[in-house]
C-alpha positions in Angstrom: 36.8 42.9 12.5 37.8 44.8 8.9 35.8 43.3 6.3 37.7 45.4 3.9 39.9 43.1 2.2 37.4 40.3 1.3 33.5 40.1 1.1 34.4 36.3 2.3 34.7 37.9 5.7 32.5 38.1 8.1 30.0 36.5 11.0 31.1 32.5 11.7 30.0 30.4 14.7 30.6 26.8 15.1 27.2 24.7 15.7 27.1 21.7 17.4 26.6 19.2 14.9 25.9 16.3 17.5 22.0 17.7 17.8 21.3 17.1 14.1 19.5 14.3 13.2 18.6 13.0 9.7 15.4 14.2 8.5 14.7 16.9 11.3 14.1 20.4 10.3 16.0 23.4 12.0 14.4 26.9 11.3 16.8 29.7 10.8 16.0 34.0 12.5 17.6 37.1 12.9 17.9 40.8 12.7 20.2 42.3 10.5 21.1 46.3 9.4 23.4 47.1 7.1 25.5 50.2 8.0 28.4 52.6 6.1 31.2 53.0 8.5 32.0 56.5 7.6 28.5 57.9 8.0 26.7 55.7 10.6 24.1 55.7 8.2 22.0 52.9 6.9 23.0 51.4 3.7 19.5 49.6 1.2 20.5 45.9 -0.3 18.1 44.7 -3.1 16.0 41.5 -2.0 15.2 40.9 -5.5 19.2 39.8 -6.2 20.1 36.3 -4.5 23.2 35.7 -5.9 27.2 37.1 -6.1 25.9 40.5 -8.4 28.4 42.4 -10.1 26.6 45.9 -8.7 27.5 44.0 -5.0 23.5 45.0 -3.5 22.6 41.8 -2.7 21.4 41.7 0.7 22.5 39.5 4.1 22.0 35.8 3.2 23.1 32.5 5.8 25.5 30.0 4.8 25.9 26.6 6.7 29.1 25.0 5.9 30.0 21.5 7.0 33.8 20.3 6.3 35.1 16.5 6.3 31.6 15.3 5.1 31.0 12.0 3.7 31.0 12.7 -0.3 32.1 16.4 0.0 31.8 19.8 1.9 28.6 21.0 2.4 27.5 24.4 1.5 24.1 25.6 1.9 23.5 29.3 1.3 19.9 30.3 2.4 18.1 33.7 1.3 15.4 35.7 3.0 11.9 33.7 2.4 9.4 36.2 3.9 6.9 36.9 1.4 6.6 40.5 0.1 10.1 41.4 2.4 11.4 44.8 1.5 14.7 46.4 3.5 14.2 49.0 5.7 17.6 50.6 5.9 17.0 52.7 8.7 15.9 49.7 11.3 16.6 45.8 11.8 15.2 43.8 9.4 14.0 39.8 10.3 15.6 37.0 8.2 14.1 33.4 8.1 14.4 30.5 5.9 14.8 26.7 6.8 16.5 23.5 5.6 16.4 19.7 6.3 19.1 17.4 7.7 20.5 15.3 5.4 22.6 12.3 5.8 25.7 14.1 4.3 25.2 17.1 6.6 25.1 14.7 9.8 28.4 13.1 8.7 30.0 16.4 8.6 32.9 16.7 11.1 32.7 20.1 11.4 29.7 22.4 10.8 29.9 26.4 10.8 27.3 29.0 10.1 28.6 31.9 8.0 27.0 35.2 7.3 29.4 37.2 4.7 29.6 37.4 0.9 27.7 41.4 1.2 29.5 44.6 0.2 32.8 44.8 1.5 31.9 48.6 1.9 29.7 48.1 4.6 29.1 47.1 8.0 27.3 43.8 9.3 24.9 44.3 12.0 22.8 41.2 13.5 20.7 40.7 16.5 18.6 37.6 17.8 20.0 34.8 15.4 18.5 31.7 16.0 18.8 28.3 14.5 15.9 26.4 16.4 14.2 23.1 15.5 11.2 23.1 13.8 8.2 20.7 14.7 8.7 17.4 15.9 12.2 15.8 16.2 12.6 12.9 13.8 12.9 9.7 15.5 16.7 8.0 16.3 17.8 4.7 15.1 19.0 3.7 18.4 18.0 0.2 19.0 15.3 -0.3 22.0 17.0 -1.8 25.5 16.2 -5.2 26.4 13.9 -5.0 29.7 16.1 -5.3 32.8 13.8 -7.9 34.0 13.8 -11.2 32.2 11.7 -13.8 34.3 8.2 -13.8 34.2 6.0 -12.3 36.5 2.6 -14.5 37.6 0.1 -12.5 38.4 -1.9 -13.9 41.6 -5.3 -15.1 41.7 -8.0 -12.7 43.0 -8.8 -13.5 46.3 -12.7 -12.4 45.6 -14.4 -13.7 42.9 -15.3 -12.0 40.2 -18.8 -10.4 40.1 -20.8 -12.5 37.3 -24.3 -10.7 37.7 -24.7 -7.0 38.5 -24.8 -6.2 42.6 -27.6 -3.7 42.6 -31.0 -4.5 41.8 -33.1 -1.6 41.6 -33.1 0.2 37.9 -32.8 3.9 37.8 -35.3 5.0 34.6 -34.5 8.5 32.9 -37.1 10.9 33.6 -39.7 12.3 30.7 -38.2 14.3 28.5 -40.7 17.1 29.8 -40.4 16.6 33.3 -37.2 18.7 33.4 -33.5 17.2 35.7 -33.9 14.3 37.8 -31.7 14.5 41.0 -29.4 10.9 41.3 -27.2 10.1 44.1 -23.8 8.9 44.6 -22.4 5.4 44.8 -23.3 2.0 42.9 -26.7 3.0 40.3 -28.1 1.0 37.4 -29.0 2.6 34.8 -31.8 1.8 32.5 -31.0 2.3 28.5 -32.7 5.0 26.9 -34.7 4.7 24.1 -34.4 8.2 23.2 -31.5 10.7 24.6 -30.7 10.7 28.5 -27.8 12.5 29.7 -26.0 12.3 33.1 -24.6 15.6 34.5 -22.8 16.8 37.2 -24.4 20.5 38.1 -23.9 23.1 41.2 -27.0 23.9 42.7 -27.7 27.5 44.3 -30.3 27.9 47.2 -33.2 29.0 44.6 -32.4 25.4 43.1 -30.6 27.2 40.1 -28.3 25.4 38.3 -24.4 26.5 37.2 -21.2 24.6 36.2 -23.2 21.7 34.5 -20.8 19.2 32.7 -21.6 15.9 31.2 -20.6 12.6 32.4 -22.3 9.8 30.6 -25.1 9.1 27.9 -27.5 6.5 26.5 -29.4 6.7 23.1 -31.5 4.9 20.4 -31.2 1.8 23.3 -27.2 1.7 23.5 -25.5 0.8 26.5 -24.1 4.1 28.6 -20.9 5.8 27.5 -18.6 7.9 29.1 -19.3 11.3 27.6 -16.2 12.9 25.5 -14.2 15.4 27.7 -11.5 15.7 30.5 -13.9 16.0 32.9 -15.8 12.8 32.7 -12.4 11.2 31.7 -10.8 12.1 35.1 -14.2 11.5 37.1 -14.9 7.8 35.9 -10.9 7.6 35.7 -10.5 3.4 35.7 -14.2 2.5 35.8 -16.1 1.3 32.9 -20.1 0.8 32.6 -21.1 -2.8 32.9 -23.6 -3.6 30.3 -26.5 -5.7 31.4 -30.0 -6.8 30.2 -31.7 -4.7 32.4 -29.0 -2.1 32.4 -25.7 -0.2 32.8 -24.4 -0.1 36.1 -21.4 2.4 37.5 -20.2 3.7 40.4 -20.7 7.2 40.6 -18.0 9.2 42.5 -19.0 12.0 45.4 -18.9 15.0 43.9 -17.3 18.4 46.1 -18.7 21.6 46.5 -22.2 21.3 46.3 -22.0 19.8 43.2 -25.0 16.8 42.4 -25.5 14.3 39.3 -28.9 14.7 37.1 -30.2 12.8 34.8 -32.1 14.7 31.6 -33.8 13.4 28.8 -34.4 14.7 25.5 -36.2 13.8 22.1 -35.9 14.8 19.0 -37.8 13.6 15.1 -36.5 13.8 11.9 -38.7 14.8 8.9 -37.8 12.1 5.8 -36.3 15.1 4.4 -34.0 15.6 6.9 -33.2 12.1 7.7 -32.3 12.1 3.9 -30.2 14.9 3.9 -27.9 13.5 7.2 -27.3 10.3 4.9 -26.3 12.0 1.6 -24.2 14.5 3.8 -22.3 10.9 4.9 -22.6 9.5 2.0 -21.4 12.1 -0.8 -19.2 15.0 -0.6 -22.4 17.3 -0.1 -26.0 17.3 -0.1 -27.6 19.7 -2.6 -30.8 20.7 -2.9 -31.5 19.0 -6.3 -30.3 16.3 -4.6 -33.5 16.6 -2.0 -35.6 17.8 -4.6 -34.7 14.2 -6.6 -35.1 12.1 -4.1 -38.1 9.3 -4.7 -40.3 8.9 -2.3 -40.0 5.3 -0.9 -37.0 5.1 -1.6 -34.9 3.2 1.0 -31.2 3.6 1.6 -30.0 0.3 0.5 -31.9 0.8 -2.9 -29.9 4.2 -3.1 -26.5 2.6 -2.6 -27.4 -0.1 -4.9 -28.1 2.7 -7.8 -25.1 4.4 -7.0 -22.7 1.0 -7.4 -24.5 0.3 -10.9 -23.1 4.2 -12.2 -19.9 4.4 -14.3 -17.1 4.9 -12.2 -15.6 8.6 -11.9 -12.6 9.7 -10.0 -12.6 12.5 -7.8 -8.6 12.5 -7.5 -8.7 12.8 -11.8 -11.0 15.9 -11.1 -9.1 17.1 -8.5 -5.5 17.4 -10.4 -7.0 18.4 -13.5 -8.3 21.7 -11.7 -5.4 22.9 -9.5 -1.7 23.0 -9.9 0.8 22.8 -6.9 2.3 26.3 -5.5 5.6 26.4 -4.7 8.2 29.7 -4.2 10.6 28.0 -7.1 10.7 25.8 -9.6 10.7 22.4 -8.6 11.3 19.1 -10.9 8.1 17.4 -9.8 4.7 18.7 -9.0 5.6 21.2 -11.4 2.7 23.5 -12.0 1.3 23.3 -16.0 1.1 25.8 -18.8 -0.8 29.0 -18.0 -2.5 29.0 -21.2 -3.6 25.1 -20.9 -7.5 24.7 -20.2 -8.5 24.5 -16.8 -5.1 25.5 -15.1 -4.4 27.6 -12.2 -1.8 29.8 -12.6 -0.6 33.1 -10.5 -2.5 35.8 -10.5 0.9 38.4 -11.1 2.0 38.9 -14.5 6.2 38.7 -14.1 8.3 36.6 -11.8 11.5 37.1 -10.2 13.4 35.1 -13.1 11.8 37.8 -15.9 14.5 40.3 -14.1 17.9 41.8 -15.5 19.9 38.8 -16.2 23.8 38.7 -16.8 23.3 36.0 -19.6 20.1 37.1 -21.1 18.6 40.2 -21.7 14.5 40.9 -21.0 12.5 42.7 -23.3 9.1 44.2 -22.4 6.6 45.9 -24.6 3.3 47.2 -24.4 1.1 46.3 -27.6 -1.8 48.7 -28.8 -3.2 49.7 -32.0 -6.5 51.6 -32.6 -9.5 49.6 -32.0 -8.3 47.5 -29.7 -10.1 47.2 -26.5 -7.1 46.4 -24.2 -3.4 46.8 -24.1 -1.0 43.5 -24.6 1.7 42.9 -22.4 5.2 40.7 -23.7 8.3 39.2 -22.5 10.8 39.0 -25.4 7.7 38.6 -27.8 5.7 36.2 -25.4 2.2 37.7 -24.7 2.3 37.6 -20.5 -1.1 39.2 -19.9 -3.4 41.7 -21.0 -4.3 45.3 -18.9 -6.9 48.2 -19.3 -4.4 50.8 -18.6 -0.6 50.9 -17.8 1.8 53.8 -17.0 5.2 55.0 -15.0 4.9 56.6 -11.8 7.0 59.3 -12.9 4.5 61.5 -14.5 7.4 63.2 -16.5 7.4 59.9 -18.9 5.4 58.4 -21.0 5.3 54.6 -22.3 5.1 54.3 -25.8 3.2 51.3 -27.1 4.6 48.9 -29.5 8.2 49.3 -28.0 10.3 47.5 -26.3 12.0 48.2 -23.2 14.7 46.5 -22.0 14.0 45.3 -17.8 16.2 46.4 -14.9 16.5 44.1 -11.8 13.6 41.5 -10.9 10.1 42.5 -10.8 8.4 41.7 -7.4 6.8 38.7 -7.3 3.2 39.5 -6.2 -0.2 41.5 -7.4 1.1 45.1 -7.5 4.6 44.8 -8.0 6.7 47.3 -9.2 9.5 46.7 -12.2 11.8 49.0 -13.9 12.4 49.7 -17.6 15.6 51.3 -18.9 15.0 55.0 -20.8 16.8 56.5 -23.5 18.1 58.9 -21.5 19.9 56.3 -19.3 17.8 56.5 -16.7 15.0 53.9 -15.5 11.5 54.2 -14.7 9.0 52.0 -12.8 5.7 51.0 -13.3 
């Protein structure tokens, strides 16, 4: 319809506020072009200005308005967050941002979703908007039903006793770990324990006795009673049996296996030098081994002794170390985690010189100049007399002007936030130039 008479016109749908839940996140997308009516043509919006400008460029934003709230209205107005975005006035451009359901938001009565407040000159064009729920849904408070059945339920004795001593006799050793796969069949098998590394795998087996598909199923080391090995496929072979762990050893039931598939047994071993074995403890033990760390190392030294040294130190805190060295990121300015100073020791700062709040500002004006006198071995760059950074070289892209040093220049529009972003200076002439 006519979005003539009001920039308050424009796009609304009613959301159904019975799927929001308190603390889930909803993620908002679309296309949108911006078009003049007369011409057809594709109008530019500047994604540097997200607010009500005078000049009327700003470009499509989302609102989501909830009426009859508890408290007040809500009114959420939600600006394009995709990093480095610039409009392409000729094709769609994508839109996302997200927000959080409050409690005051999930009270509402009434929630709409609003996209308006842009020229009044020009169309609104949107494709594929989407308000979709983000990650995992938060949990309801509705209370957990009572079970429908309240009486107990005995279970009944088992009519075979239980087995108190393992039913088969014979002990199935690993082979040497240089005599290659040992072939086991299916059905009841005790296992011996292996004092080194013994593997049981499920393999198919061609007719020149080559082996394909091979997959663990279970493992004994160092002594230890056989495990299921880690995987789907052992999980869902052995599904509901467990290895019973005897004296003489651990004793399963091994399923048949399909398609010419067979179970092997294969053992391995391995030796540590003291070096390594060293190594694998600090690696546990610290947040790194280095190789001063080997180097240092007394011989005969045992690990207890080496714990015992390390309790005696002064305590140091690696979350004090931490926090003194890096500072929080965030896309605004937020009251806590606030990142420090850049010009306090041992901060992180960003690695761009202006942000989008050093821009034109209807309350304040922004001065930039360029400082440089002879014998100075780089150029100084200031914000309303606040030294910002400090370049080799600096110039406009229009070749036809030239910055003069130790002038100021007041800024146009907001500078874009990231490493090689452009910002524009207003000329004498009236004109403005970038850089």
């Amino acid at each position: 319809y006519d979005r003539g008479s009001s920039e308050w016109r424009g796009i609304r749908q009613q959301l159904d506020n019975r799927c929001f839940v308190v603390g889930a996140e909803y993620k908002i997308s679309a296309k949108f072009r911006l078009l003049n009516p007369s011409t057809g043509e594709g109008e530019t919006c500047d994604t540097n200005v997200q607010y009500n400008s005078g000049e009327r460029t700003q470009c499509p934003s989302v609102v989501v308005y909830g009426w009859q709230c508890e408290g007040d209205d809500v009114y959420w107005r939600f600006w394009n967050q995709i990093p480095g975005f610039d409009w392409d006035k000729d094709s769609f451009n994508d839109f996302e941002n997200s927000f959080m359901v409050t409690d005051q938001l999930a009270s509402c009565k009434s929630v709409h979703v609003y996209v308006h407040q842009v020229n009044r000159n020009w169309d609104i064009v949107m494709d594929d908007m989407k308000i979709s729920a983000a990650g995992t849904d938060a949990p309801t408070y509705a209370p957990t039903l009572f079970p429908t059945e309240t009486g107990v339920i005995t279970t009944p004795k088992p009519t075979v006793p239980p087995t108190s001593m393992p039913t088969v006799a014979t002990v199935t050793d690993c082979p040497g770990d240089t005599t290659g796969p040992m072939e086991v069949a299916a059905g009841p098998i005790m296992l011996a324990k292996s004092n080194s590394l013994c593997i049981l795998t499920k393999a198919v087996v061609d007719a020149n006795g080559a082996m394909s598909s091979i997959a663990p199923v279970a493992r004994s080391y160092d002594g230890q009673a056989w495990e299921k090995s880690a995987g789907e496929f052992a999980t869902m072979l052995l599904y509901g049996q467990e290895f019973g762990d005897y004296t003489s050893g651990s004793q399963i039931t091994l399923p048949e296996l399909d398609g010419g598939s067979k179970y092997f047994l294969t053992s391995y071993s391995y030796s540590l030098s003291e070096e390594n074995t060293v190594a694998r403890m600090l690696e546990t033990a610290t947040f790194g081994t280095t190789l001063s760390d080997l180097e240092n190392w007394v011989q005969g030294t045992t690990f207890v002794d080496w714990v015992d040294d390390q309790i005696k130190k002064p305590i140091t805190s690696h979350r004090e170390f931490f926090r003194q060295r890096v500072n929080p990121r965030f896309a605004h300015s937020l009251p806590i985690g606030r990142s420090d100073h850049a010009c306090k020791g041992q901060s992180r700062w960003r690695k761009f010189t202006f942000a989008k709040t050093d821009g034109e500002l209807w309350w304040k004006e922004q001065w930039f100049e360029a400082k440089f006198n002879d014998g100075d071995k780089y150029i100084t760059i200031k914000l309303n007399g606040h030294v910002r950074t400090v370049v080799e070289s600096i110039a406009f892209k229009n070749p036809e002007y030239i910055l003069e040093f130790n002038k100021k220049y007041k800024m146009r529009r907001r500078p874009r936030e990231y490493v090689d972003g452009d910002f524009d200076l207003y000329m004498d002439d009236g004109s403005y130039q970038s850089l």
